[in-house]
C-alpha positions as MATLAB code, in Angstrom:
seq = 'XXXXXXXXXXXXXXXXXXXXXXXXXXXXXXXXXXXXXXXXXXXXXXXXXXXXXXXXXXXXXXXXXXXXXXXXXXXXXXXXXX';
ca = [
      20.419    2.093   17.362;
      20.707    5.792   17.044;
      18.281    6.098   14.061;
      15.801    4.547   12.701;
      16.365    4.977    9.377;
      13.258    6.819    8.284;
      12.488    9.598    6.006;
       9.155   10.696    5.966;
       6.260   13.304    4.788;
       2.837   13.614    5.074;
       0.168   12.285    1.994;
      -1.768   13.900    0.587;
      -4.316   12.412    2.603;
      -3.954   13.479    5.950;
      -4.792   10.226    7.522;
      -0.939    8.652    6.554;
       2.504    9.442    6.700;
       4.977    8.348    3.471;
       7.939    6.475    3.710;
      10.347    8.778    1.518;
      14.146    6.962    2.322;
      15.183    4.428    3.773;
      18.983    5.331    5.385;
      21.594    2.942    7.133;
      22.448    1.677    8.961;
      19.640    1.646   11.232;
      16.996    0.060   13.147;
      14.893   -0.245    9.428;
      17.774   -1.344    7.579;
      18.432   -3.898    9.857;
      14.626   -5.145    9.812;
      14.945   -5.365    6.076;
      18.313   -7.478    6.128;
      16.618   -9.738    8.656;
      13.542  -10.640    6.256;
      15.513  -10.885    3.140;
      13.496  -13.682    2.124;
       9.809  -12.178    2.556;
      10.235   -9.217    0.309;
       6.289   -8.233    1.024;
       7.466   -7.611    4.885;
      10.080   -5.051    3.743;
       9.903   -1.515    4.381;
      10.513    0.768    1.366;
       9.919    4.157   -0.127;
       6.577    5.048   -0.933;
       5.393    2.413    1.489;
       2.373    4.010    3.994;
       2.848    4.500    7.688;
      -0.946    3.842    8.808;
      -0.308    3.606   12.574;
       2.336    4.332   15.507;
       2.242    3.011   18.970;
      -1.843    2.503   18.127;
      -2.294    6.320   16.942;
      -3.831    6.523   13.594;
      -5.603    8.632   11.350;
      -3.789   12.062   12.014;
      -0.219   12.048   10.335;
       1.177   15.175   13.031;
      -0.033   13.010   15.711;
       1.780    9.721   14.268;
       4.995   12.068   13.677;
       4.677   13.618   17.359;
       5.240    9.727   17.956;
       7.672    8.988   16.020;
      10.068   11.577   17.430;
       9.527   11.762   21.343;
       9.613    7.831   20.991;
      12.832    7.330   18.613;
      14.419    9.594   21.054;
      14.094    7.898   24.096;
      16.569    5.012   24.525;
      14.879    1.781   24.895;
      11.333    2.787   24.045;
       9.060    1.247   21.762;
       7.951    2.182   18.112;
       5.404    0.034   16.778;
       5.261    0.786   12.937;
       1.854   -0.077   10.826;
       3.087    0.414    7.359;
       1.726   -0.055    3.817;
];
């Protein structure tokens, strides 16, 4: 995938990125399709990223993440969302 589908911003608490939009196609809009049937797995806006790739608790840091990693072709993200 080229994108991943995410718009995001930091809360007002520091500690958490918010899931603005949700754009396709991409990698999220995919994962959604896939789980149409468990509705609580689905990622949607206003839902709380609370961890990438294991860093938590400092939204730059979790963005700084998100972007080198949705770069690279073939890397990794591991979302914890909310």
């Amino acid at each position: 995938w080229r994108s991943l589908g995410l718009l995001v911003s930091p809360d007002d608490n520091p500690q958490y990125l918010v899931i603005d939009d949700v754009r396709g196609p991409s990698l999220v809009t995919e994962w959604n399709s896939s789980i149409q049937h468990h509705e609580a797995l689905r990622v949607s806006p206003g839902d709380h990223i609370l961890a990438v790739n294991g860093v938590s608790g400092n939204w730059e840091e979790m963005l700084n993440v998100i972007q080198v990693h949705a770069a690279k072709p073939g890397d990794v993200l591991k979302l914890t969302v909310m």
